[in-house]
KEKE-3310 file (N, C-alpha, C; in steps of 0.2 Angstrom, whole numbers, plus 5000, padded with zeros to 4 digits):
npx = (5532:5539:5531:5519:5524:5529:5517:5509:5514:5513:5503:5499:5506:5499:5486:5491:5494:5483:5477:5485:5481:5468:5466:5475:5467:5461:5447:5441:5445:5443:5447:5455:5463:5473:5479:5487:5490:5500:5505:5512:5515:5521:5526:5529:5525:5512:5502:5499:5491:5489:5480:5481:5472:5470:5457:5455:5443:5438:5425:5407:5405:5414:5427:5437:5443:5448:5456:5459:5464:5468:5472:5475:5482:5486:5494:5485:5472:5462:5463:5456:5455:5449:5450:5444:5439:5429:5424:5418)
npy = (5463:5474:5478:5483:5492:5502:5503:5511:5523:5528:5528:5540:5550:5552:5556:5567:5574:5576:5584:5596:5600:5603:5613:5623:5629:5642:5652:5658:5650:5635:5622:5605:5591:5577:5561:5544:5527:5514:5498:5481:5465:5448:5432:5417:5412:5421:5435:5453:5467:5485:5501:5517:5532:5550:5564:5581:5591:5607:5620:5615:5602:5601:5597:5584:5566:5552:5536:5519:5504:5488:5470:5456:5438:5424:5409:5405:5410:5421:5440:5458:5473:5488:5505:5523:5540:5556:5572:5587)
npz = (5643:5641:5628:5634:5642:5630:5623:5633:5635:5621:5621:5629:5628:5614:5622:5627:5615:5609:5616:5619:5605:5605:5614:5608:5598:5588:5590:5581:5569:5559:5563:5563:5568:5568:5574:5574:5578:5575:5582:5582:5582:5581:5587:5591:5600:5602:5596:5591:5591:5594:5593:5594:5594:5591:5592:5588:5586:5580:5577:5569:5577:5586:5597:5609:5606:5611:5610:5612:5605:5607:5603:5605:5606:5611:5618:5625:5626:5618:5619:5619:5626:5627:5627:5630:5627:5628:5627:5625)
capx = (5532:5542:5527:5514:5525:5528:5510:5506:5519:5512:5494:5500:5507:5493:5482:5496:5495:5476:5474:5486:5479:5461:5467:5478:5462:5457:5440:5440:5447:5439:5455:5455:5469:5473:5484:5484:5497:5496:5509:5509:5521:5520:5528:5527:5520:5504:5502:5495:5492:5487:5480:5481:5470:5467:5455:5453:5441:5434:5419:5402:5408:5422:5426:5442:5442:5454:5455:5466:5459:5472:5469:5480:5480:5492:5492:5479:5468:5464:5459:5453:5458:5449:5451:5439:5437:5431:5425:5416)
capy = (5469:5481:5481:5487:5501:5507:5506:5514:5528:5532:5530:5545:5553:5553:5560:5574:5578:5578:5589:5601:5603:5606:5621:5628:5628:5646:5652:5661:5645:5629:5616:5599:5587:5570:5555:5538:5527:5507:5494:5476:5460:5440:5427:5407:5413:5426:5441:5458:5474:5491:5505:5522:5537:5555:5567:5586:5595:5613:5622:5611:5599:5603:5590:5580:5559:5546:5529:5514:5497:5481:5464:5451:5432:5419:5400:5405:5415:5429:5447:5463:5480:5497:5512:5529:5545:5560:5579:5593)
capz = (5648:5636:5623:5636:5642:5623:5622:5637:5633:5614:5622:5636:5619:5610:5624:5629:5608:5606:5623:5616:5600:5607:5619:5603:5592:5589:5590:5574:5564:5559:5563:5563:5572:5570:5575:5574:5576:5577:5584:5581:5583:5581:5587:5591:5608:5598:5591:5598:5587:5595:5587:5597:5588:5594:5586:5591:5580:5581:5574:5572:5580:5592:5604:5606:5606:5611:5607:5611:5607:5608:5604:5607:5606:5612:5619:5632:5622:5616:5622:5618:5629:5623:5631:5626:5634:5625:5627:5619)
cpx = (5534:5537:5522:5517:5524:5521:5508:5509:5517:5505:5494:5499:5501:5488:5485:5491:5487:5473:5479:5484:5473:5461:5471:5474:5462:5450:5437:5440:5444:5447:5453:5461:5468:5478:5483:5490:5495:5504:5507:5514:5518:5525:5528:5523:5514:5507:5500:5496:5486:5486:5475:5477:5467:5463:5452:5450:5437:5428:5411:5402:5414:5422:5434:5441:5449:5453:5460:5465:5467:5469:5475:5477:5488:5489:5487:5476:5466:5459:5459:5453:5456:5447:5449:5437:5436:5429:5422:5415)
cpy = (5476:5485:5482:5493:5505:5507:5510:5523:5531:5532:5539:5550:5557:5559:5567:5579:5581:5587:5597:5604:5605:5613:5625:5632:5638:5646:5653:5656:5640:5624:5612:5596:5580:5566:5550:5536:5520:5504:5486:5472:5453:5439:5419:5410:5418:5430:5446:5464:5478:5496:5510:5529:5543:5560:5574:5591:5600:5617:5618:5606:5597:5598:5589:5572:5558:5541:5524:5509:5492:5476:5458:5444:5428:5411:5402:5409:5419:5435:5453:5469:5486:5503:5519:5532:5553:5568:5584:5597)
cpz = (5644:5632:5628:5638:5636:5623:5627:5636:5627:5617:5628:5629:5615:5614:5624:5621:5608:5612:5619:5610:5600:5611:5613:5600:5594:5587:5585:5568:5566:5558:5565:5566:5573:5571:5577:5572:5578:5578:5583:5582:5583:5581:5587:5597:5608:5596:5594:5591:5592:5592:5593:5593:5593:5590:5592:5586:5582:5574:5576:5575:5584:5598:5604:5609:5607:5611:5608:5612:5605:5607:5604:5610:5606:5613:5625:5632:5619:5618:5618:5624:5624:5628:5628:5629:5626:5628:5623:5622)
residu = (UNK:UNK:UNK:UNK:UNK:UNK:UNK:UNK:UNK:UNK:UNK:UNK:UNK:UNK:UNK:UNK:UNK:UNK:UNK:UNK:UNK:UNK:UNK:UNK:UNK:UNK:UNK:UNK:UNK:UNK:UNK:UNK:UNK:UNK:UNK:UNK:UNK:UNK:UNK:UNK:UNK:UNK:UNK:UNK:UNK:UNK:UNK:UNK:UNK:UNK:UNK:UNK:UNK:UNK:UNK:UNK:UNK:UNK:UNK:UNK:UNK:UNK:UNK:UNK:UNK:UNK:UNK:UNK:UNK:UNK:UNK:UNK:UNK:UNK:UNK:UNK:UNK:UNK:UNK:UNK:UNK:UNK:UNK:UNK:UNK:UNK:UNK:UNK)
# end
């Protein structure tokens, strides 16, 4: 329960980050913005890695992306959780 909020909270995170780095962008400057940030844990009972990434780029390609795929595998299977929204 602990490690989905911390994921939920770096993935809030991340959106927060990329959103304001796409509204800062001047118009005049070609800036790029990135973060990416991974989680992960095993034990006897599975495993689970996360990997949260935001990306806010201006000029010919100006947009912002977010990203949060999970996978995780325990005694009762295993799954996949990706989440993708982006913007131009």
């Amino acid at each position: 329960m602990a490690s989905k909020r911390r994921v939920v909270r770096r993935a809030v995170v991340a959106g927060v980050t990329a959103t304001i780095a796409l509204l800062s962008l001047q118009s005049t400057a070609a800036a790029d913005t990135e973060f990416e940030e991974s989680d992960m844990w095993a034990s006897r009972d599975g495993a689970s890695l996360c990997v949260v990434k935001a990306v806010a780029r201006d000029g010919k390609h100006a947009g912002a992306r977010y990203e949060q795929v999970c996978y995780r595998v325990g005694p009762g299977g295993a799954s996949i959780e990706a989440t993708t929204s982006a913007a131009r």
